[in-house]
C-alpha positions as CSV (number, residue, x, y, z in Angstrom):
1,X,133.6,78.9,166.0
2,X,132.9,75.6,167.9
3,X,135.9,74.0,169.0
4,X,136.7,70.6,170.0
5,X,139.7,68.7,171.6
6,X,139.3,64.8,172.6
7,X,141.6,62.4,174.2
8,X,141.3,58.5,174.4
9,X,143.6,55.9,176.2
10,X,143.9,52.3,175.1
11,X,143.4,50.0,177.9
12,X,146.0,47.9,178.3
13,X,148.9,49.2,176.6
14,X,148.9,52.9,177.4
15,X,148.6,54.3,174.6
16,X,147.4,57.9,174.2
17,X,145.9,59.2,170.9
18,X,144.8,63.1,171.0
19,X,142.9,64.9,168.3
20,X,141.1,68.2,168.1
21,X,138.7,70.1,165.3
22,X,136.6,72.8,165.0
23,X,133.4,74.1,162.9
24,X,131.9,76.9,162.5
25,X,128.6,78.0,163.7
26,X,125.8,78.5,161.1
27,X,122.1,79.5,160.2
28,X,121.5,78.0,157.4
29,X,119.4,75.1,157.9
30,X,118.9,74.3,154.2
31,X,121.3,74.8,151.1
32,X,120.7,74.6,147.5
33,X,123.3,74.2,144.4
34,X,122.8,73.5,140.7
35,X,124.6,70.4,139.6
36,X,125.6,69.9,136.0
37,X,125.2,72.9,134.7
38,X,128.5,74.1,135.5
39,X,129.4,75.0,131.6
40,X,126.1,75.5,131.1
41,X,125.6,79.6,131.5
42,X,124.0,79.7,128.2
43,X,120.6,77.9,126.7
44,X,120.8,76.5,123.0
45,X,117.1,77.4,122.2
46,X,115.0,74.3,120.9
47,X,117.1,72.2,122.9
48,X,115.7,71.2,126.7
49,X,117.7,72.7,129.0
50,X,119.1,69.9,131.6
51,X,120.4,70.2,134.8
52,X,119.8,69.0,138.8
53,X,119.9,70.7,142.0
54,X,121.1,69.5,145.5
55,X,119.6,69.8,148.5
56,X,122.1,69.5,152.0
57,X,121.4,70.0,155.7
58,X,122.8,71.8,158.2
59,X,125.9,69.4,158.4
60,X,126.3,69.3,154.7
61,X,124.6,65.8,154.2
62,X,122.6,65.2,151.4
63,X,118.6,65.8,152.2
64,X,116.2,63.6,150.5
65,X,112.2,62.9,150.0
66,X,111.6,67.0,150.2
67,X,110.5,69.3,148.0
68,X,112.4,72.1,146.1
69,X,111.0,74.6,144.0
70,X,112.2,75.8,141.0
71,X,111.5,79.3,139.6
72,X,112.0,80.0,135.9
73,X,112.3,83.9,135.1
74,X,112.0,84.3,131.1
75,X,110.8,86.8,128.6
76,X,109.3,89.2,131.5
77,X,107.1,86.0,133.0
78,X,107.6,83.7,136.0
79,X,106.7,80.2,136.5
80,X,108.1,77.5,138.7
81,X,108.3,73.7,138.8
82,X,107.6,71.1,142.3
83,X,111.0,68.7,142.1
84,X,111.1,65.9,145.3
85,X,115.0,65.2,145.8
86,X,115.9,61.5,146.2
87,X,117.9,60.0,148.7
88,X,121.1,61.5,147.3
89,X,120.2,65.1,147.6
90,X,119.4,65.5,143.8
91,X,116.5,66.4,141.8
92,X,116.8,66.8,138.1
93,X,114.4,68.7,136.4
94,X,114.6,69.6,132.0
95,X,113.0,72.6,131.1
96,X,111.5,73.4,127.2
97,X,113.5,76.5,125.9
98,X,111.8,76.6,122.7
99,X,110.3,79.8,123.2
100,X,112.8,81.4,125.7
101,X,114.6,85.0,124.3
102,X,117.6,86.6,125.7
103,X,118.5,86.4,129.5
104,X,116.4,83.5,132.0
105,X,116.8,83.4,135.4
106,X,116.6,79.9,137.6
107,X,116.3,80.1,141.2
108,X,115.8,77.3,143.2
109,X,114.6,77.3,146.6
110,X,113.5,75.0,149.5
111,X,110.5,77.4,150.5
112,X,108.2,78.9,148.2
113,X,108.4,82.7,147.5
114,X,105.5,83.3,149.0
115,X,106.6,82.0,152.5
116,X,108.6,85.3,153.7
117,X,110.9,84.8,156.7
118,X,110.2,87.6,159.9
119,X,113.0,89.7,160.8
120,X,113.8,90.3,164.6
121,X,116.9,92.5,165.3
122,X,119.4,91.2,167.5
123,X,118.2,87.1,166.5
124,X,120.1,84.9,164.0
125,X,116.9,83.1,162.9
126,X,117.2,79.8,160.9
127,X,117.6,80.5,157.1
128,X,117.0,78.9,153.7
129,X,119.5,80.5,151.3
130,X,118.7,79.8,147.3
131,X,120.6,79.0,144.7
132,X,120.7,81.1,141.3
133,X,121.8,80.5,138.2
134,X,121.5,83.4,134.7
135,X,122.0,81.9,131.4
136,X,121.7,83.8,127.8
137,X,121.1,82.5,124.4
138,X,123.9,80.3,123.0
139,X,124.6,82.1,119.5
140,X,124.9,80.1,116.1
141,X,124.3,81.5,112.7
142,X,122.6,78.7,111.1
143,X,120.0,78.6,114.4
144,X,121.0,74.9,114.3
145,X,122.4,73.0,117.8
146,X,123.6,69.7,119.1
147,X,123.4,69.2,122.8
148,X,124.8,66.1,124.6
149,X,122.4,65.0,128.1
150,X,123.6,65.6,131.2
151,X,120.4,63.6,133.2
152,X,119.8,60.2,133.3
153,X,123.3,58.6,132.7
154,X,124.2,55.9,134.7
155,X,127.8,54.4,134.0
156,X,128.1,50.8,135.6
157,X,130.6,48.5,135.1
158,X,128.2,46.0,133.5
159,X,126.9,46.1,129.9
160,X,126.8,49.1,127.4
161,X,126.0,52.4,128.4
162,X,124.6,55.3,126.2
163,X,125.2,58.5,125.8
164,X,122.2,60.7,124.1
165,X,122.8,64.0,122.5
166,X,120.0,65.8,120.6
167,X,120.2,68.4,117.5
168,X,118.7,71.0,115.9
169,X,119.1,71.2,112.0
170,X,117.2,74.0,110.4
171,X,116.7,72.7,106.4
172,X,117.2,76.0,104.8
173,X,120.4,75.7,105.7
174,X,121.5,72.5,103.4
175,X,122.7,71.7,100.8
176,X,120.0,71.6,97.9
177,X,118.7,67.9,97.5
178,X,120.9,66.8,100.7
179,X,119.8,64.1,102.2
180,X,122.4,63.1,105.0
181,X,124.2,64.9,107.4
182,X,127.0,63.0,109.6
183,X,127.7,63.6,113.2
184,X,131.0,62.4,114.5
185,X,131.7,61.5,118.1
186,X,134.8,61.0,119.9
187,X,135.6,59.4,123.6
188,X,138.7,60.3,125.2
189,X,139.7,59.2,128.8
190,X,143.0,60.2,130.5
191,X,143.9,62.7,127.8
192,X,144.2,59.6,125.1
193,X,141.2,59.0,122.2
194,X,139.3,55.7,123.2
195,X,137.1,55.4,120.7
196,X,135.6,57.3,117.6
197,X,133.1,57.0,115.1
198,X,130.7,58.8,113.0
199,X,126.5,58.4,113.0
200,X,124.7,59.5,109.8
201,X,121.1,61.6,110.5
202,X,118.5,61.6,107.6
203,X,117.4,65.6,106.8
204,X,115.6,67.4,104.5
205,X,115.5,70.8,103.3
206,X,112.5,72.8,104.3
207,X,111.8,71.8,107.4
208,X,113.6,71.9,111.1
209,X,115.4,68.3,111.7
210,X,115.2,67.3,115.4
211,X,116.6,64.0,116.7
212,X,118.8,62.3,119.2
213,X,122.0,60.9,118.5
214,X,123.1,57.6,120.7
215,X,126.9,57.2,121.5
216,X,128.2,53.9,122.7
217,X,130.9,53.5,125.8
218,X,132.4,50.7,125.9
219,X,135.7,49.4,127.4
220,X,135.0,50.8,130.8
221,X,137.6,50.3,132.5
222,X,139.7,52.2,130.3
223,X,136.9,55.0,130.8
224,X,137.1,55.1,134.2
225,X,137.4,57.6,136.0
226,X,135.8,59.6,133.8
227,X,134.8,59.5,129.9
228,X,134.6,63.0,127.8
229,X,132.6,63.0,125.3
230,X,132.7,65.1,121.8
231,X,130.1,65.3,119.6
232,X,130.6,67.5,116.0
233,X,129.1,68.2,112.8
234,X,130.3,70.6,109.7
235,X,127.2,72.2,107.9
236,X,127.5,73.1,104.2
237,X,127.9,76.9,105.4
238,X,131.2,76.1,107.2
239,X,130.1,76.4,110.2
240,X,130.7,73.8,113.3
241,X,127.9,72.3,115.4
242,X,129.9,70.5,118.7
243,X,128.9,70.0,122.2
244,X,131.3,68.6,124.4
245,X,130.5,66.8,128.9
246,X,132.8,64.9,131.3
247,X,131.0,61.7,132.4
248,X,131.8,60.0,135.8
249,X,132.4,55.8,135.5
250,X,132.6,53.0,138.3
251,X,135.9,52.1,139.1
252,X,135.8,49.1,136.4
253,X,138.6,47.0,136.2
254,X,139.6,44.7,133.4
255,X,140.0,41.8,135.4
256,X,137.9,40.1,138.0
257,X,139.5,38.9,141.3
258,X,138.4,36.4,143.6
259,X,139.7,36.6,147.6
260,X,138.4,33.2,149.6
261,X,140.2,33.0,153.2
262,X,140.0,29.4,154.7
263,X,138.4,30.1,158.1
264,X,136.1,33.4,158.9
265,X,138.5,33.6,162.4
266,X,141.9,32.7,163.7
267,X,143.3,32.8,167.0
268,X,146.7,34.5,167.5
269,X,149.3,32.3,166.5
270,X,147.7,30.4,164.3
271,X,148.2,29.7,160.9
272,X,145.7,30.7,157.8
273,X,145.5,30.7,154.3
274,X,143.4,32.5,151.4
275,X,142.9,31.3,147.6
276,X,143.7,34.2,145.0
277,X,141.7,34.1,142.1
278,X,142.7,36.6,138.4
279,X,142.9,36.0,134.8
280,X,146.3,35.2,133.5
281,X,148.5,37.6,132.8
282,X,146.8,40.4,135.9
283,X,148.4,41.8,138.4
284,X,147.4,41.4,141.6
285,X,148.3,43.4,144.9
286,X,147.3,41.4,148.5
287,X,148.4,43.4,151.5
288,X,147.8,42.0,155.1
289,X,147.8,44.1,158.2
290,X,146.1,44.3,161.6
291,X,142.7,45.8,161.2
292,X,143.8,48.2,164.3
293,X,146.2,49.9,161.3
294,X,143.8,51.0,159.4
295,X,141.5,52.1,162.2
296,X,144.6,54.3,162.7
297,X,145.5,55.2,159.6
298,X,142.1,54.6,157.1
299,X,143.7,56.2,154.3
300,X,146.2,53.7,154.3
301,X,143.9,51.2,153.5
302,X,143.9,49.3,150.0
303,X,141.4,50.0,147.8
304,X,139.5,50.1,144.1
305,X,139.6,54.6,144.3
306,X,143.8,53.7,145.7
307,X,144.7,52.0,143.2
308,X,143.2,53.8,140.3
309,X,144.4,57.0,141.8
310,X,148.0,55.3,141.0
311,X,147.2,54.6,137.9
312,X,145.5,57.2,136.2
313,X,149.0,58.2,134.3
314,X,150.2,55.6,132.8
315,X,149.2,51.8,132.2
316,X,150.6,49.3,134.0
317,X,152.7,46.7,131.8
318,X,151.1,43.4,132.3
319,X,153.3,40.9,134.2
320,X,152.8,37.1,133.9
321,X,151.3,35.0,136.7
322,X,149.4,32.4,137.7
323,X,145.6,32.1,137.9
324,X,145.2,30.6,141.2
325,X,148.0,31.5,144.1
326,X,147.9,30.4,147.6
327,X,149.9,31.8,150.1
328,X,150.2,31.4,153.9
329,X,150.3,33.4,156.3
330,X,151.3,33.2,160.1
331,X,149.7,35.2,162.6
């Protein structure tokens, strides 16, 4: 354990701030984890198998532009895929399970098998640890799935995001002369339904019915933080097709607000002024402190994540106001 105590005097007033930490020592100069596949330990065969895998350093910051290999133990074979993380860490990879049977095996590493580390007693030599992840068949008696993606969703606060969520209807299992089979879908956010609907898919009998399903999210700032969605179908045997994933949103807000100060400085004493811009009917929180505050105290500070944090309970009843306030303020 590495242990550290530091002490700093402000010039001028005597003021005395101490602080102290510690960390541990460690070997491992590379770590891997699989991301997004948390509730994924089993497969739904037909159906890509999604996921991603993060790369971090030796002081847990995300490690991009480097390769990572991915080995795919499956029905007594091996193969393995070349992923190049991006600048956040991540590198997703999907992998075809149509042929898979009974228990697969993912490793992921950040050195190729074949590259075996020495052994010297006595030495605590760098090391690559790697991550590993066994999944088994997903049962369903029909054979038929529906999978919502996990890769490539990007939740802005701007425009309409999509969700995708692919199936697997096998015909022998409908209804003679069926034509139609709905899906229904269902957003929730903050343990309230924000939106449902239902999206009718053309099948026939006979023949295995593959498609992808697109759900809408809209109204993100209600979304946000995060959106859960729930897809479902019935098939004419009773039995229930569903696939259920949490997805992250921005911190969208309904309203836009607009902060102008009138002069970039001000000297101490001296008067200055700032125009508030909002819709009518928002409500609006303007703090002003001494940026040496929040050097003290950053968590203090006033924020989008602090203010959704406070209000992920309940909704705020909407107060009447004025679009355009000024205030003054005295230094």
């Amino acid at each position: 354990m590495f242990e550290v105590t530091a002490e700093m005097e402000e010039y001028g007033t005597g003021v005395v701030i101490q602080a102290s930490g510690q960390t541990p020592f460690s070997v491992n100069v590379r770590e891997l984890t699989f991301e997004n596949v948390a509730d994924n330990t089993a497969y739904k065969p037909g159906i890509p198998f999604e996921g991603k895998v993060k790369l971090t350093g030796i002081d847990r910051k995300a490690v991009g532009d480097e390769v990572v290999y991915l080995y795919v133990d499956v029905n007594a074979a091996s193969y393995n895929l070349t992923l190049l993380t991006q600048d956040n860490g991540m590198a997703s990879f999907s992998l075809d399970t149509s042929l898979w049977k009974n228990s697969v095996v993912l490793t992921a590493s950040s050195r190729p098998k074949e590259e075996r580390q020495s052994f010297v007693h006595g030495e605590r030599l760098p090391a690559y640890p790697s991550a590993v992840l066994t999944m088994g068949p997903f049962y369903s008696k029909s054979k038929s799935f529906v999978k919502i993606s996990a890769n490539g969703h990007k939740s802005l606060c701007e425009g309409e995001s999509q969700v995708g969520a692919q199936y697997i209807i096998q015909g022998e299992e409908l209804r003679p002369g069926q034509e139609e089979l709905p899906f229904y879908y269902t957003v929730m956010s903050k343990g309230a339904i924000m939106r449902h609907g239902h999206l009718p898919v053309a099948v026939k009998e006979g023949i295995v019915n593959k498609g992808v399903l697109s759900i809408p999210l809209l109204g993100k700032a209600a979304l946000s933080p995060y959106a859960q969605v729930v897809v479902y179908t019935l098939m004419p045997s009773g039995e229930v097709l569903a696939d259920n994933k949490d997805f992250p949103v921005d911190q969208c807000f309904e309203n836009r607000v607009k902060l102008e100060f009138s002069a970039d400085r001000e000297l101490p004493g001296g008067e200055a002024s700032f125009r508030l811009e909002s819709q009518p009917g928002s409500l609006c929180s303007v703090r002003a402190v001494d940026q040496s505050v929040l050097l003290l105290q950053p968590d203090q500070e006033l924020s989008a994540s602090y203010v959704r944090s406070h209000t992920l309970t309940k909704d705020i009843d909407s107060i009447p106001g004025q679009p355009v306030m000024m205030t003054q303020l005295k230094g």
